[in-house]
C-alpha positions as CSV (number, residue, x, y, z in Angstrom):
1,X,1.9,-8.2,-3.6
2,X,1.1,-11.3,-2.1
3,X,4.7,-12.7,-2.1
4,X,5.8,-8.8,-0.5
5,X,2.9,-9.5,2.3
6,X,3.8,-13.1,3.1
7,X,7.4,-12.1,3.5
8,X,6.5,-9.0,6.0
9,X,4.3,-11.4,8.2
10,X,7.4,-13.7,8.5
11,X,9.5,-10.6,9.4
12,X,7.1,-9.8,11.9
13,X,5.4,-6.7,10.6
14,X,1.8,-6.1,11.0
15,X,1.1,-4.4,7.8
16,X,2.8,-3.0,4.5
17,X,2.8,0.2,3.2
18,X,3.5,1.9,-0.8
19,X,2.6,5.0,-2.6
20,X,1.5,5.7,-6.1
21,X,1.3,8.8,-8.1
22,X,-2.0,10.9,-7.9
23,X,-2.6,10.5,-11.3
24,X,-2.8,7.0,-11.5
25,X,-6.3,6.0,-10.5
26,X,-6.0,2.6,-11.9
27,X,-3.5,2.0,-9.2
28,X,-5.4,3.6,-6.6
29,X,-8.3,1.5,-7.2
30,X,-5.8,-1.6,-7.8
31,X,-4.7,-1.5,-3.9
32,X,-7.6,-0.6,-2.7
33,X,-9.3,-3.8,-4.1
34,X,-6.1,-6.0,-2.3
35,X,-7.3,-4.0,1.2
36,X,-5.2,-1.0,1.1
37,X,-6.3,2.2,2.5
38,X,-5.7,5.8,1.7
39,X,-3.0,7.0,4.5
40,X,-2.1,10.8,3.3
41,X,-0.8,12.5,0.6
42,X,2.1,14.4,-0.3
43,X,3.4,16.6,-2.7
44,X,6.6,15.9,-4.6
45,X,9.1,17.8,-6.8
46,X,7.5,19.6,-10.1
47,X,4.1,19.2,-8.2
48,X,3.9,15.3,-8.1
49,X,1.5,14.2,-5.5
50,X,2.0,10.6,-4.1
51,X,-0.5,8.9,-2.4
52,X,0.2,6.8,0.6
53,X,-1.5,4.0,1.1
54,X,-1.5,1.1,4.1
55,X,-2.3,-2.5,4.6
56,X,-3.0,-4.0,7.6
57,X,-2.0,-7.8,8.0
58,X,-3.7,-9.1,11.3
59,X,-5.9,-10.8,9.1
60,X,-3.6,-12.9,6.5
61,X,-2.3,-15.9,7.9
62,X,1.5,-16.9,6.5
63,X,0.1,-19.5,3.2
C-alpha cells in the first residue's frame, strides 16, 4: 500500500482509492487502520457487495 501511495503522490494524485468485498471485514478493518474511509457501496453480480473505500494523501509526504 505504501509503495501504491508513494507512486500516486509522484503522479500528482491527492488520494487513492480500492474496494473490497462486503464480507471481508478483516479487510475492511485492514484499510481503515492505513487511513481509508468508507466511500459507498455497491452491489455486484450474484449479490456481491463491494465496498469503496478512499484515502486521502495531503498528509504523506513522498519518503
Amino acid at each position: 500500500m505504501r509503495h501504491a501511495e508513494t507512486l500516486a503522490i509522484q503522479a500528482g494524485l491527492r488520494g487513492t482509492r480500492l474496494y473490497t468485498n462486503k464480507l471481508m471485514p478483516s479487510n475492511i478493518a485492514l484499510y481503515r487502520s492505513l487511513g481509508y474511509a468508507f466511500e459507498k457501496e455497491t452491489l455486484h453480480d450474484h449479490g456481491t457487495v463491494a465496498v469503496h473505500m478512499v484515502r486521502s494523501l495531503a498528509e504523506r509526504a513522498v519518503d
